[in-house]
N, C-alpha and C positions, 0 to 999 in steps of 0.2 A: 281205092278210095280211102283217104283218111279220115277217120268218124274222130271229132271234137278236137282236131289239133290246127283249127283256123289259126291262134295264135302263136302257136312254135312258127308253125310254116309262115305266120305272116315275118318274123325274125329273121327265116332264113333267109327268105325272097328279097329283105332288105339289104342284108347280108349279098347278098349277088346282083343288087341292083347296085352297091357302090362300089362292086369290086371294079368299075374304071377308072374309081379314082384313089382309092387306097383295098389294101387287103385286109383278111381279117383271120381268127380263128377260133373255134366255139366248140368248148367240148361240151355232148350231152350226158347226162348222167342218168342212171335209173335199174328199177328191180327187173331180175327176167321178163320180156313179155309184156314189156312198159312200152313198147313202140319206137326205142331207137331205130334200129332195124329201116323199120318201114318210114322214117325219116329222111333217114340219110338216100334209101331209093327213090322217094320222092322229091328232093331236093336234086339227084344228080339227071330225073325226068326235068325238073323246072330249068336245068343250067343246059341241058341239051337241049332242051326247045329254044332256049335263047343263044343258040349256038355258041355256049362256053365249053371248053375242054374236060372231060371229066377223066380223071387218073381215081382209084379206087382200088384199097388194100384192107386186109381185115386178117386179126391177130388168129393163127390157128395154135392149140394150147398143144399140139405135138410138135411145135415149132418151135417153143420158146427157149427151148434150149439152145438154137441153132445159131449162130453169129449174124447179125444182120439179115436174117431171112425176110423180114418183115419188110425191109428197108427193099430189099432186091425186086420183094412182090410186086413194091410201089413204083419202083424206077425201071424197071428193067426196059418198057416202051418207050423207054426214051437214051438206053445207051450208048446211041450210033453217035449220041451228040457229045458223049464223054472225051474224045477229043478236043474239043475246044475250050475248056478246061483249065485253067492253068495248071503246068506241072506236079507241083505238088498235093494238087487238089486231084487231080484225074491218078495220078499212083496212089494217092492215101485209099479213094474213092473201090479203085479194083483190086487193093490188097484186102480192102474189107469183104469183098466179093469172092475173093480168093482167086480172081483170075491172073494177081501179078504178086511176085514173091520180093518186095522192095526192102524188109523190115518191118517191123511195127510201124503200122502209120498212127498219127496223132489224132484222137476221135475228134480233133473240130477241126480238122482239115477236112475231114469225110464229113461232116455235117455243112461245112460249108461249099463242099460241091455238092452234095444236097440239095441246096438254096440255090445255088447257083442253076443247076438244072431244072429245078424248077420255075425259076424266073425266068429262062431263057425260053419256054415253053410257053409261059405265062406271056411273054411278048410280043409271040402270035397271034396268041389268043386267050382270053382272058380264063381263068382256069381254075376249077372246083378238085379240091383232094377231099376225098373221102376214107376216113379208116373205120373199121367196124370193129370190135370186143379188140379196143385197146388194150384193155387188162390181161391179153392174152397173146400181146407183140414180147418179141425177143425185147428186151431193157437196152444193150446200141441201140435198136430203131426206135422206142422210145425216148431216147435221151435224145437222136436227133429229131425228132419230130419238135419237140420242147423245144429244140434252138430255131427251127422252122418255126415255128409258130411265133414266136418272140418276132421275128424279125422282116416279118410279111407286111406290115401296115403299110410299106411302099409301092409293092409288086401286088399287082392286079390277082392276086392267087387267096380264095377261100376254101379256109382249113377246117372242115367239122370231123370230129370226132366221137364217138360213142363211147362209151363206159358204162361199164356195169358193176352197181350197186352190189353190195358192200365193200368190192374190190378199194383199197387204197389208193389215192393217185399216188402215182410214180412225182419223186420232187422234179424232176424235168417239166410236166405238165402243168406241175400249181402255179397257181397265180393265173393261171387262164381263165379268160372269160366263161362261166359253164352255164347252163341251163337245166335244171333240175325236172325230169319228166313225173308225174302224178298221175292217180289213175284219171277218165274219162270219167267227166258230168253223168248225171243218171241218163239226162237222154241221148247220149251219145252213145253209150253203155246198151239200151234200150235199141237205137240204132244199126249197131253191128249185131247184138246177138240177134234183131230180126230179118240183118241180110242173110245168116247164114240158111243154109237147104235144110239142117235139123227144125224138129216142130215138135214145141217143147208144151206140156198142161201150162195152165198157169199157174199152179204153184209149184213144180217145179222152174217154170221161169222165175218167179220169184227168188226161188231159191241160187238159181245158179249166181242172177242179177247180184246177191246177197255174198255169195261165196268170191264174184270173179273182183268185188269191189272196184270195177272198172280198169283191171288189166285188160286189154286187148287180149293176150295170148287167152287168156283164161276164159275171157266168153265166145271164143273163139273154139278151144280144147273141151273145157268140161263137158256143154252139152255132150257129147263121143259117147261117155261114160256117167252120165249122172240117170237117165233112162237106163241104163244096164245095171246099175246095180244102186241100192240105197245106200244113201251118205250116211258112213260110220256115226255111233254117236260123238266120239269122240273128235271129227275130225277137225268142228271148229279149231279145236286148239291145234292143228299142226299150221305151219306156213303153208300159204300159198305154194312157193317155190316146191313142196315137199309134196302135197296135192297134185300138181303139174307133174312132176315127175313120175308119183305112183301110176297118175290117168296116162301118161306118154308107155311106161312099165304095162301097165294092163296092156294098151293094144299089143306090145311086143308080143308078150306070152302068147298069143294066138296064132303067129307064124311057123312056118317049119322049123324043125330044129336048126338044117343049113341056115338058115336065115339069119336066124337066132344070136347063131357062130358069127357068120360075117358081118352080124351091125357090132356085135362085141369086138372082133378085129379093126371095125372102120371107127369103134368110139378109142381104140386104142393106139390110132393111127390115122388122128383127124386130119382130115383134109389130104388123105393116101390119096395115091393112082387109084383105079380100079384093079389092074394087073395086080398089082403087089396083096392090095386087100383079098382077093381071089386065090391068089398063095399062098396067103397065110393061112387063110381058111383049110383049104386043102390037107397045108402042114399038119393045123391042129383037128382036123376030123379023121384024115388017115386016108378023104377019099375026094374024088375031084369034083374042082365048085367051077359052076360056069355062070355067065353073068346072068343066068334067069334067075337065079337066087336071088338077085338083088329085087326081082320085079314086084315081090308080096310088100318087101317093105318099105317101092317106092308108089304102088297100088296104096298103102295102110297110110301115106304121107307121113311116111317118118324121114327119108332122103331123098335126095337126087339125088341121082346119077348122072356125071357126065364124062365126055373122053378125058379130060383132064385130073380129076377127083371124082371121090366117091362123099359128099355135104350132108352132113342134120341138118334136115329145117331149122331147128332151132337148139342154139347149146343145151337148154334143158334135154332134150331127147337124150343126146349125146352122154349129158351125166347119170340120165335113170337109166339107159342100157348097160352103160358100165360099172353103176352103181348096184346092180339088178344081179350081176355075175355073181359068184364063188372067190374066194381070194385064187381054189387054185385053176379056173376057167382064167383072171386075168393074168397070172404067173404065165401061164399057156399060150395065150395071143402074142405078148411079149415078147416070150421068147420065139414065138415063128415071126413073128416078126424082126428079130432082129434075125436072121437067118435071111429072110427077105431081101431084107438092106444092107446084106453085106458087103455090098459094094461102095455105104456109104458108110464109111467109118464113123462117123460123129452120132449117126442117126441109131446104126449098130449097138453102138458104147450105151447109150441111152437106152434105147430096148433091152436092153442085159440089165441094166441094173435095174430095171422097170422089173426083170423080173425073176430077179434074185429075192431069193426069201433068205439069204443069210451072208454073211460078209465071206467076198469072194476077192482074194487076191488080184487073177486075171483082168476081173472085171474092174477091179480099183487102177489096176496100171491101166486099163485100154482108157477110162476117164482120164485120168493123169497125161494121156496125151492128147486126150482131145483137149485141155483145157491150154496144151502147151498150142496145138494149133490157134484156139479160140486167141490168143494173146498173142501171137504173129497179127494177128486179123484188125487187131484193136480192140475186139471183144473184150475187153478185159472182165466185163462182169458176169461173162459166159463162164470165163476161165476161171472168176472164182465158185459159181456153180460149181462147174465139175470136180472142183478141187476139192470143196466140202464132201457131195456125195463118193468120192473117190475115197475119204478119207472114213465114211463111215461103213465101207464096203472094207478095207485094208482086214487082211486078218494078223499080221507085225506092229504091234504100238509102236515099235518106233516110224514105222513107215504113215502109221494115221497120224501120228503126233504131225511129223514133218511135212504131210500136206494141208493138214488143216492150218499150221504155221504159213507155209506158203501162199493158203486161202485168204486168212488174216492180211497178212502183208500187203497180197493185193486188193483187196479190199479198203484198206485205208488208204494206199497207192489211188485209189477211185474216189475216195472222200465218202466209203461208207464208216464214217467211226464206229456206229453202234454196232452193225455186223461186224466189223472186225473185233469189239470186242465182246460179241456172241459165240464167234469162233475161238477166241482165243481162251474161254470158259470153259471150251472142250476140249482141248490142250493139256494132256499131264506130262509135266514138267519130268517127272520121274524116266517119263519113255522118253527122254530126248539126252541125245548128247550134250558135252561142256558147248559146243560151239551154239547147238539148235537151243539150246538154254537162255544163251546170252541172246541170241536173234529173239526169242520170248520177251525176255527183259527188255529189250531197246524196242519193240512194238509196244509195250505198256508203257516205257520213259513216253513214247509220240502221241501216245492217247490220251496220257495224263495231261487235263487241259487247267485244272482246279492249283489252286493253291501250292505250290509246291513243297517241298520239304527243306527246302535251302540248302545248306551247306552238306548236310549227313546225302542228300540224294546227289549232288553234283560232286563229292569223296565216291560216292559210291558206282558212279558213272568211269569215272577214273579206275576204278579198280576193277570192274570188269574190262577197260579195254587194257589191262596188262594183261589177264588171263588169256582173251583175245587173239593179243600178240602171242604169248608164250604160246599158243596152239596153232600159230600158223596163219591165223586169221586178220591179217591186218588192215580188209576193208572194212570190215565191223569193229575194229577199235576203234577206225578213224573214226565212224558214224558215234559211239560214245565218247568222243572225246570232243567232238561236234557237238553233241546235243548237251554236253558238260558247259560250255563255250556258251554256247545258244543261253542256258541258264543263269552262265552268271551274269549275262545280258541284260534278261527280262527282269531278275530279282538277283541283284547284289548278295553272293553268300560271305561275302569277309576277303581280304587277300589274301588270307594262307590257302584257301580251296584256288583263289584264281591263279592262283602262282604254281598251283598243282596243276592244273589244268592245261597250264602254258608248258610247262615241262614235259608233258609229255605228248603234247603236239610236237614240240619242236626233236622229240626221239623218235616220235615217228616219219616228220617230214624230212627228209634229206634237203630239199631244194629250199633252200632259203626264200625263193619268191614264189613258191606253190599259192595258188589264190587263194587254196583251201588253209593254209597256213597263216596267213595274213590275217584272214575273214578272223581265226579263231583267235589271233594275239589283242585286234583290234576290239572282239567281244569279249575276251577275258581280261585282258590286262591293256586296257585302251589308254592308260595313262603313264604305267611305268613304259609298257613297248609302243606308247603312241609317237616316240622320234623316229622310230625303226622303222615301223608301219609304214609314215609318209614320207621317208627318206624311200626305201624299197617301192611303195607308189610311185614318188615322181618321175620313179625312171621307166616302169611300163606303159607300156601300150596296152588297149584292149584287145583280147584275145578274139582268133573267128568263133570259139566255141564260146555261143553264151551263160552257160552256168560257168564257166570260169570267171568269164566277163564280169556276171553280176556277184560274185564275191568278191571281186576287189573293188564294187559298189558299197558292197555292205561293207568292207573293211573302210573302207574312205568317211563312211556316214560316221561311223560306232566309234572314229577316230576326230571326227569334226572336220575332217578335210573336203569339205562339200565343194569346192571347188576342183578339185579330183574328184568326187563321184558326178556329178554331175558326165564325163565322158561316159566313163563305164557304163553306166545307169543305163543312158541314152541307147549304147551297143548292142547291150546284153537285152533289150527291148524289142529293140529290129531284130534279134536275133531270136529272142523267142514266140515275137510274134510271127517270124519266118517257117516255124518250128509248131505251133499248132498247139503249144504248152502254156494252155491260158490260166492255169492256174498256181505257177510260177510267176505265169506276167502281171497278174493281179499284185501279186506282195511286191515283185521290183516297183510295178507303180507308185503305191506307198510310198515308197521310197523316197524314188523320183520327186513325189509331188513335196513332201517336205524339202529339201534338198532344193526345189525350185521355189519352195518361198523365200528361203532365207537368201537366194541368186536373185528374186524378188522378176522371177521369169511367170509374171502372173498367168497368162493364158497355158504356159505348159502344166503347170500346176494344177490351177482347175481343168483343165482336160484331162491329166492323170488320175485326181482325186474321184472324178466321176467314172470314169472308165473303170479305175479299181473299184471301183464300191460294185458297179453294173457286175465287172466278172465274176467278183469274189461272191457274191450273191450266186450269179450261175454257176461255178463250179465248187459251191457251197462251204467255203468258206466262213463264215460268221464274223472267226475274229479278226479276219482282214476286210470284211466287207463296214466290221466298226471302225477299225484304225482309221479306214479311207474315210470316216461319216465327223473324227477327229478331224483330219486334216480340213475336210471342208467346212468345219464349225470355224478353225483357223483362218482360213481365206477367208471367210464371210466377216469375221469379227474384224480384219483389215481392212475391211472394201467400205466397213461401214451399217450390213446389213445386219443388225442385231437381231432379229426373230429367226431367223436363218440359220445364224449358228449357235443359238439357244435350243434350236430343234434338232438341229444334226450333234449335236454334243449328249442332250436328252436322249438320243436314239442307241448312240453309243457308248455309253455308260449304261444301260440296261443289259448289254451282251457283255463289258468289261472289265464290273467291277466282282461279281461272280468266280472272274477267272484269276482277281487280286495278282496282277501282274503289275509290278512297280512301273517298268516303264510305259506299258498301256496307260496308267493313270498320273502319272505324269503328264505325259501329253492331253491325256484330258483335261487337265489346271492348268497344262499351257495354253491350250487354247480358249479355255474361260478368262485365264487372267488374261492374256493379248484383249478379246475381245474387251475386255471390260476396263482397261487401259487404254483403249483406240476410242471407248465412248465416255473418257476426261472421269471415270469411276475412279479415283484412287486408290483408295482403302476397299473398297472388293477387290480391285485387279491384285493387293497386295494378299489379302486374305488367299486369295486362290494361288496366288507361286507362290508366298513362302514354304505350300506343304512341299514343293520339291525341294527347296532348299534344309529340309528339317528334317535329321539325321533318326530316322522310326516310326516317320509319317509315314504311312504304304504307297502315300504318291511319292517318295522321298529315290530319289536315282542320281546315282553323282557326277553323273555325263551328261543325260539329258538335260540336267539343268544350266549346263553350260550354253544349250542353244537357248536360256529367256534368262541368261545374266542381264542383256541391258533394259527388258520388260524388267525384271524385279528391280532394277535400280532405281528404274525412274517412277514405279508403283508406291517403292519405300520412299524414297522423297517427296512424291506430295503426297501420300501419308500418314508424315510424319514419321515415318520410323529409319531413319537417316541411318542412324547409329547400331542399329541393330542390321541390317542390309551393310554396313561395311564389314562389322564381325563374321556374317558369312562368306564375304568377299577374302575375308583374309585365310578362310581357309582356301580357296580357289587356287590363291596364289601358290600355294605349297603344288598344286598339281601342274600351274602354268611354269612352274620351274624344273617339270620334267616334261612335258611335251608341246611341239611347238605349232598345237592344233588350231591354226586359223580362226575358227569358231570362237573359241576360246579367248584366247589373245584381242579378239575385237569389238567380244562382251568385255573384257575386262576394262579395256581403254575408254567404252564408253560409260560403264557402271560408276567407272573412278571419277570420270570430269566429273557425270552429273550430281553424283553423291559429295563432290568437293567443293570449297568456293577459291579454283582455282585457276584462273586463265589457262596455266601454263599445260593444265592436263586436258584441255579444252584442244589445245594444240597443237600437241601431243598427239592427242587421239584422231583429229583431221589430217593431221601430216604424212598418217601413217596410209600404207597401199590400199586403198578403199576403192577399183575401180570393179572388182569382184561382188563386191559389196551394196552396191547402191542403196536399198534400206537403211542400212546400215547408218550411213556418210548423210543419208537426208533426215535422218534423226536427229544426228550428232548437229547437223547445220541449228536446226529447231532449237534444240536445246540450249545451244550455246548463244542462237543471236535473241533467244527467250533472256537467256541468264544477265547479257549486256543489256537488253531492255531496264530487267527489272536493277539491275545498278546504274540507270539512269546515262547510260551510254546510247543513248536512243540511233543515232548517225550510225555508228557502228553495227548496230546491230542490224539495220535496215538489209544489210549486205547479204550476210548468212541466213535472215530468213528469207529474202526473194529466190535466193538456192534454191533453202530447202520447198519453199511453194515451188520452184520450177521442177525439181525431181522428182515431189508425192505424184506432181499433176502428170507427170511425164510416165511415173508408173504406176497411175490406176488408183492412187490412196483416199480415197476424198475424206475421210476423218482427218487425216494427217495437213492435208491440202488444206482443209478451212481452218485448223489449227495454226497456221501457218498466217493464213489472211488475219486472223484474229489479233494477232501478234502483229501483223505489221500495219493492220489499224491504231492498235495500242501505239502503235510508234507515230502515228500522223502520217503515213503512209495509205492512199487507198490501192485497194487491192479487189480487180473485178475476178468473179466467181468463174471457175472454168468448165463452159460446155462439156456435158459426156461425150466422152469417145463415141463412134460408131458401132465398134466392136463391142460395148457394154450391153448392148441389147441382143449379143447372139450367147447360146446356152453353150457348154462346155464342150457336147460334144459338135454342135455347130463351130465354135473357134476353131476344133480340129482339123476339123473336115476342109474348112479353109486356107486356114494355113495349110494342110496337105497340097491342095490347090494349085495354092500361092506360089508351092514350090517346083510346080510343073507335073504332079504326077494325072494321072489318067484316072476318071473314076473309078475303072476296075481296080488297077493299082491301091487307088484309098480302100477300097470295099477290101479287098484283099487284107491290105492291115489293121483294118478295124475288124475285120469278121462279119460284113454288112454284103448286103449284096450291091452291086455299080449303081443299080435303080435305085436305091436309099440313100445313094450317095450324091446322085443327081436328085429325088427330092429333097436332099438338106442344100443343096444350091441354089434351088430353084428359092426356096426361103431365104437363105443368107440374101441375096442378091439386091432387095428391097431391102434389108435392115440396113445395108452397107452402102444404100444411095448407090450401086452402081446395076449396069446392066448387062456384064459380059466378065467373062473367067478371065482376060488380061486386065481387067482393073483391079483384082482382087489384090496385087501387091502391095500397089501404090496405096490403097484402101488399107491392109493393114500393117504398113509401116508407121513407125514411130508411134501407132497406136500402143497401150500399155498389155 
């Protein structure tokens, strides 16, 4: 019986009375002894009675070191179904497991057959996951639970979880809905301590009432001990928690010594066999333990015992018996214990250093390969455990240097920055070689997120990868000569560093069309090698391997040739989203979605923008989760929705301007001026780009402002500042006569008509190839039949602006659209308003999903490249289907052709 928790359990009962129509997940939170526990068994009696499925796992804290143990607990009842799987799901899934040796699998392909299995379970029958001391799951099976839980509101599957206070949430789990447990009301409190068999005075009831503040455990426990001995004066002031532990410690003291041993072996080896706990024991008393030992102290209710483990009632027990020992009683357990397990290498490595009291070679290399195993697995955050304790057990500096380096690396390889650099503080430079030195240095170049140092750090990048080289090491130059590149990207250092930069890329690349070469000519020197660049693109193809792919993306972007990225992008996307590498796929997004406004390909754009922002966010990201919050303040200032991309521009300027990245802010004034240009502001839209165009502004970038040449033109003309917007233009031109970047070239044609009063540039600049371009070409129409308007060529201009009304309307613009009408009323022309598209009412990642659709693939298929499950995919149709006036998956084409 639950005493006072009517209103949790009426929560959760809701919680399971709608899991037929959507899923949920709810973590509880609370101090020892708070009644998670006795929740989560209540909740999985109410989803039994109602004949739901109950699966049920719980964090053992001798576990957590183990790769996916947690994860195995969970699923293992259901892996006969692991075949059905798609391939790459069902190999990620059993390398994590370790029962197939494929490679490193990608940790969200195993999260997503995860999902998948459990939904497939779920659509038998509707189905309760329960986890219990979360805080004490291996970090894999938390990380994948976090992508479970996210993604359940479609599938009939409720996900509660337990946690215990003070423990940290894991970031995988935040943002989850939680429920915070309190002690029990006084009569409730009153209630349970009068169910129990103790018969307490009344002012020791009082007292207890006073002391337990309405923990369950505690008025539960203390009666045991508050009749046996009088409360210390002192004890108000210890915790609760500390109480409980002494009162759980007293009873122990009174069992046999044997005993004694074997709850100290079973708190050292929670959630052991019994077998194994029994041998240890054995080990560490010198004489034979048989299972009546265990009888005093499951008689005293400190565990069970069953065939499978040897359980605490409750984790406190677990910490005052072990807390209760000697340092050298737990050295002792430990080590028979790892003697025990030596048939299990990982579990082994762990008991050794558990019970090492001083740094031991041996035992730094047997971690060292468990962590090599852990990282076959996917494990990756196992692996950098062991790599740490490995490194503080090493007795050779240079060998701790070179694994806590290792640790580091993969740590940030994981998106831990701040552990990697906690790790990398305990790193002396002096025990590492020229090479492990320079591998020191390019970890701090990646974590340095703040301000950079310009020109003195990207020379000095340069000149570790000559050393680099000169040692042999020529995949770590290329990484600094890359992240040199990458620099003079973000913040412009001068060209004498970019020219240094480019030099010694091209010493080290042989292959003239290496992606990785291109990538860096185009981020270093995008002007003087931007001929080269898109001469050596037009001739490729996209590679199968998508990180090649996606650097002759980024070389296409960083060079203006977005009509060449645009392929790549697209490739190296299916490729990494084939590939389980979502936090690559996150930045190509970015990309993508710029690159698709200026193609004026509105729907893949906001579907990339949202999707990168979604990823970047989960696989923690920040400063791509703003870029993407950028792009979509862009698209909104287009579409016309100003509060929209006032708040997504606000959101991403609070993470961007911190990290005083030129071309981050940049685009952030690009996409305020657009906006504020799309809604007829002139003088703010100009206020906000001239800072790119202004040479020590920190928004100020000499490329990126090539993509809002024809925004600032037409900002500076109405106004007013005509003459000053050509003077920046004329520095342009000195660039547009070294490279012949599309981008570029079709800002400039249009900057010049409009800033001119001159037909002839007017048509000029329409003549030229604009079928890449659509934006582009329905501006220039605007502009031009606005310009014969107002010289009173009224007939003429009727022409070029019904254009441009037909191509805003054609792609989705409605500011541009009614600017358009506006103009061709001024002309005596009426001009009726044009209905919203159908497509305007579905959300970005609704447009996806449809067009997915549209193109013939199968729900799983969509599920599969979004990272959704089939069922989420089929309720985003079941939705679509009403927005889009149709009633079946073969209308969806015809529905969204020629939609914008």
């Amino acid at each position: 019986m639950l005493f006072g928790r009517e209103h949790e359990m009426k929560v959760i009962e809701e919680l399971l009375d709608q899991v037929g129509d959507r899923g949920s997940a709810l973590l509880l939170r609370g101090e020892p002894g708070i009644g998670k526990s006795a929740l989560l068994g209540a909740a999985a009696c109410q989803a039994g009675a109602r004949g739901t499925t109950v699966l049920s796992a719980a964090g053992v804290q001798s576990e957590t070191h183990l790769p996916f143990a947690g994860l195995h607990q969970l699923l293992w009842p259901m892996l006969d179904s692991v075949d059905e799987l798609p391939a790459p799901q069902r190999e990620a899934l059993l390398s994590a497991f370790g029962v197939a040796e494929t490679g490193p699998p990608e940790f969200f392909l195993i999260a997503l057959a995860a999902l998948n299995l459990l939904g497939e379970a779920a659509a038998r029958r509707p189905l309760l996951v329960t986890i219990d001391d979360v805080q004490w799951l291996d970090i894999p099976t938390m990380d994948v639970l976090g992508f479970v839980a996210r993604r359940v509101a479609s599938e009939p599957v409720v996900l509660l979880m337990a946690l215990l206070d003070p423990y940290a949430t894991r970031p995988a789990v935040c943002g989850l809905p939680e429920m915070c447990l309190t002690g029990l009301d006084q009569a409730a409190s009153e209630a349970l301590l009068d169910a129990r068999p103790t018969r307490l005075s009344p002012g020791l009831r009082r007292r207890v009432l006073a002391e337990a503040a309405g923990n369950p455990l505690a008025l539960a426990e203390l009666p045991l001990t508050a009749d046996e001995e009088p409360l210390a004066a002192n004890a108000k002031l210890l915790p609760l928690t500390v109480r409980l532990e002494r009162a759980f410690a007293q009873r122990a003291t009174d069992l046999p010594a044997v005993t004694q041993t074997l709850l100290l072996v079973a708190a050292a080896d929670d959630g052991g066999k019994p077998a194994d706990v029994l041998a240890a024991t054995a080990a560490v008393t010198g004489m034979p333990a048989t299972a009546s030992a265990l009888d005093p102290a499951v008689r005293a209710g400190l565990v069970e015992a069953g065939p499978l483990a040897v359980r605490f009632r409750h984790p406190l027990i677990r910490s005052a018996i072990y807390q209760m020992a000697g340092p050298g009683q737990r050295l002792a357990a430990h080590a028979a214990l790892a003697e025990t397990h030596a048939a299990d290498p990982d579990r082994r490595a762990w008991h050794r250093a558990a019970a090492s009291g001083r740094q031991d070679e041996r035992v730094a290399a047997e971690l060292e390969a468990v962590a090599d195993r852990a990282r076959a697995r996917g494990a990756i955050s196992v692996a950098v455990e062991a790599l740490h304790r490995s490194g503080e057990l090493s007795e050779d500096p240079a060998l701790r240097g070179e694994r806590l380096l290792r640790a580091a690396e993969l740590a940030f390889e994981l998106g831990g920055r701040d552990l990697a650099g906690e790790l990398l503080g305990h790193v002396q430079p002096g025990d590492l070689g020229l090479v492990e030195r320079a591998r020191l240095t390019w970890l701090h170049e990646m974590l340095e997120e703040g301000p950079s140092e310009g020109a003195p750090r990207s020379r000095r990048l340069v000149e570790l990868a000559a050393r680099c080289e000169a040692e042999g090491a020529g995949s770590l130059a290329l990484n600094f000569v890359r992240a040199a590149a990458l620099r003079c990207w973000w913040s412009d250092p001068g060209p004498k560093t970019r020219l240094g930069v480019v030099a010694a890329a091209e010493r080290l690349h042989v292959d003239g069309d290496d992606p990785e070469l291109l990538m860096i000519l185009a981020s270093a020197s995008p002007v003087e090698r931007g001929a080269t660049v898109i001469e050596r693109l037009s001739k490729l193809h996209a590679d199968a391997d998508p990180m090649a792919t996606r650097l002759l993306g980024m070389a296409s972007t960083f060079v203006g040739a977005f009509d060449l990225a645009t392929g790549f992008l697209t490739t190296a996307i299916a490729g990494l989203r084939a590939q389980g590498r979502l936090g690559l796929l996150a930045q190509t997004l970015v990309s993508h979605a710029y690159v698709s406004v200026r193609q004026t390909d509105w729907t893949a754009a906001m579907c990339a923008a949202e999707e990168a922002e979604r990823l970047a966010r989960e696989t923690g990201q920040p400063r791509w989760a703003a870029a993407a919050r950028v792009t979509m303040a862009l698209l909104s200032g287009l579409r016309g929705e100003w509060d929209a991309a006032g708040s997504f521009a606000a959101e991403a300027e609070r993470v961007l301007v911190p990290m005083a990245s030129s071309a981050d802010l940049a685009l952030l004034q690009m996409a305020r001026g657009v906006t504020a240009l799309c809604a007829g502001q002139h003088a703010e839209a100009y206020g906000h780009l001239r800072r790119m165009f202004r040479v020590g502004d920190p928004a100020y970038h000499p490329v990126i402002r090539w993509w809002a040449v024809d925004d600032f033109a037409e900002a500076a003309a109405g106004a007013g500042h005509a003459e000053e917007a050509r003077a920046a233009l004329a520095e342009l031109e000195k660039a547009a006569a070294l490279t012949p970047s599309p981008l570029l070239h079709v800002g400039l044609r249009h900057a010049h008509a409009v800033l001119a009063d001159s037909d002839t540039l007017y048509q000029a600049a329409l003549d030229a190839d604009l079928s890449r371009w659509p934006m582009a070409r329905g501006r220039l129409l605007l502009a031009y039949g606005a310009w014969l308007r107002r010289r009173r060529r009224v007939v003429e201009s009727r022409v070029p602006l019904r254009a441009a009304r037909e191509v805003f309307d054609a792609l989705g613009m409605p500011p541009w659209a009614e600017r358009a009408r506006q103009e061709l009323r001024a002309s005596g022309e009426a001009a009726d308003r044009r209905d919203p598209a159908a497509s305007d009412r579905l959300s970005a990642q609704e447009l996806q999903i449809a067009r997915l659709a549209a193109d013939g693939l199968s729900n799983r298929e969509i599920g599969q490249q979004l990272y959704l499950s089939h069922r989420t995919v089929g309720t985003h149709l079941y939705r679509i289907f009403p927005k889009l006036g149709i009633t079946s998956r073969a209308q969806l084409r015809e529905a969204l052709d020629g939609q914008p």
